[in-house]
C-alpha positions as CSV (number, residue, x, y, z in Angstrom):
1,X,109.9,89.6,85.1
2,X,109.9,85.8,85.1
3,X,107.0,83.5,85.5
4,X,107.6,82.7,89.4
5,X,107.5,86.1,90.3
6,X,104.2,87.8,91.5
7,X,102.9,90.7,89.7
8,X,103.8,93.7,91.2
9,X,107.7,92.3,91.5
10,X,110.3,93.1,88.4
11,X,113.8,92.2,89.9
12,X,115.4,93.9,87.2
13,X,114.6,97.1,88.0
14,X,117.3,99.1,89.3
15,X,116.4,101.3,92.8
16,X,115.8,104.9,91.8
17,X,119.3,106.1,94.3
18,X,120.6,106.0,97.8
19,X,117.9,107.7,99.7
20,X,114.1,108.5,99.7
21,X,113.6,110.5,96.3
22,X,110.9,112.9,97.6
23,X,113.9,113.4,100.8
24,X,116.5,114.3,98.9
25,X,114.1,116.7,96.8
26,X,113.1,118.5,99.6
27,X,116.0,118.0,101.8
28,X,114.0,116.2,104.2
29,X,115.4,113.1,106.1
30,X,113.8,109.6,107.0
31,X,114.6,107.1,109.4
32,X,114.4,104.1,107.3
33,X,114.3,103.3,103.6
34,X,112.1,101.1,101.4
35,X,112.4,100.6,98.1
36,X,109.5,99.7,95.5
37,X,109.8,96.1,94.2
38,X,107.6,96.9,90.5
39,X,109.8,100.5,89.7
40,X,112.3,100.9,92.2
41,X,110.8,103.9,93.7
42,X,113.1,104.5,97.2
43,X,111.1,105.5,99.8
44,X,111.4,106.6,103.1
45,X,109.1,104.1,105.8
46,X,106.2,105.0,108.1
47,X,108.0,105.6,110.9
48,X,110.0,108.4,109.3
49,X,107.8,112.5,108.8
50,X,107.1,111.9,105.4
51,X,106.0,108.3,104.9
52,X,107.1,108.2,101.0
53,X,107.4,104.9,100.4
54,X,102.9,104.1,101.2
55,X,102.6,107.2,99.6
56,X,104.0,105.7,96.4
57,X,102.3,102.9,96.7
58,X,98.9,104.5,97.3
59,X,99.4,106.4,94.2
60,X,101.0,103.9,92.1
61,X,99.5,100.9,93.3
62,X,102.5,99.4,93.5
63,X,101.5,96.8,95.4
64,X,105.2,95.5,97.3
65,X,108.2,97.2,99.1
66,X,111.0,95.2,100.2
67,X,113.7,96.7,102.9
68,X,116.4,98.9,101.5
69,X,118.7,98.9,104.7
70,X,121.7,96.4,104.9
71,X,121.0,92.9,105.6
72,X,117.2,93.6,105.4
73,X,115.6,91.2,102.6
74,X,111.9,91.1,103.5
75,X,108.6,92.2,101.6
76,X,105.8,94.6,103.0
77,X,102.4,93.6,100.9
78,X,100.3,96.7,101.5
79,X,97.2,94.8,100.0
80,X,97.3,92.2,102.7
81,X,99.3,94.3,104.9
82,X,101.9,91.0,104.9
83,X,105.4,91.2,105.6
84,X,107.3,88.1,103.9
85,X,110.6,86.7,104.6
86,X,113.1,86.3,101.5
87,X,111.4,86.6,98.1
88,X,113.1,87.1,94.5
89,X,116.7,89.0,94.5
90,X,116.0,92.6,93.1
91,X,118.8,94.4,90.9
92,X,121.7,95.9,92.8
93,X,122.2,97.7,95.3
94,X,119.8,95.6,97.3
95,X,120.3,98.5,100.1
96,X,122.1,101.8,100.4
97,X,125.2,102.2,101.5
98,X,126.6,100.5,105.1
99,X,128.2,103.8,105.8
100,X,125.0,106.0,105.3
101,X,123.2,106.8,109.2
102,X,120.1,105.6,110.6
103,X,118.1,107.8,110.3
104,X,119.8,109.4,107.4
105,X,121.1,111.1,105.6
106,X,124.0,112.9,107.8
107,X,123.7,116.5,108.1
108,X,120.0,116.5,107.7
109,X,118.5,114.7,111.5
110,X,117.3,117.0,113.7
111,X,119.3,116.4,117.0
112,X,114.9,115.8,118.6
113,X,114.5,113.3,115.5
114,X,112.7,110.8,117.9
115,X,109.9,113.7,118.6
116,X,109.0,113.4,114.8
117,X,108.5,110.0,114.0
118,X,105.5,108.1,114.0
């Protein structure tokens, strides 16, 4: 981490895969993805069942998400509940792949997905 960037931000940190870890576990699906800016931790956001990505942060304390969907490059604070515009490049892949469904991942939406969102 360089000096310009804010604790709680390591842009060399590699995201943990493609879709929401605790997701793909349990063979869940999310609507959107978020990926931790200190670990890498990828997340699935609050509007999705599980809400993985504030759960990560509530137990890490991670303090910083950015956007992990394609041509998404802003920042969620949760301490000042923030969002930021731009910000420091994290390691590649900067989202998951263009070819991967919102909500995701293919196979696994329910076909009432909207009745179990938040």
């Amino acid at each position: 981490m360089t000096q310009q960037e804010p604790d709680g931000i390591d842009p060399t940190v590699a995201p943990s895969g493609t879709g929401c870890a605790e997701c793909e576990t349990a063979r869940g699906w999310w609507v959107h993805l978020r990926r931790c800016a200190q670990c890498g931790h990828v997340g699935c956001c609050d509007s999705s069942p599980a809400q993985h990505a504030s759960a990560h942060a509530k137990e890490t304390g991670h303090p910083f998400i950015q956007s992990f969907e394609p041509g998404e490059d802003w920042f969620w604070d949760f301490r000042s509940e923030e969002m930021y515009g731009g910000g420091p490049e994290l390691a590649a892949p900067t989202s998951h792949p263009a070819d991967q469904p919102v909500p995701g991942p293919r196979g696994r939406v329910p076909a009432d997905w909207q009745d179990h969102i938040h």
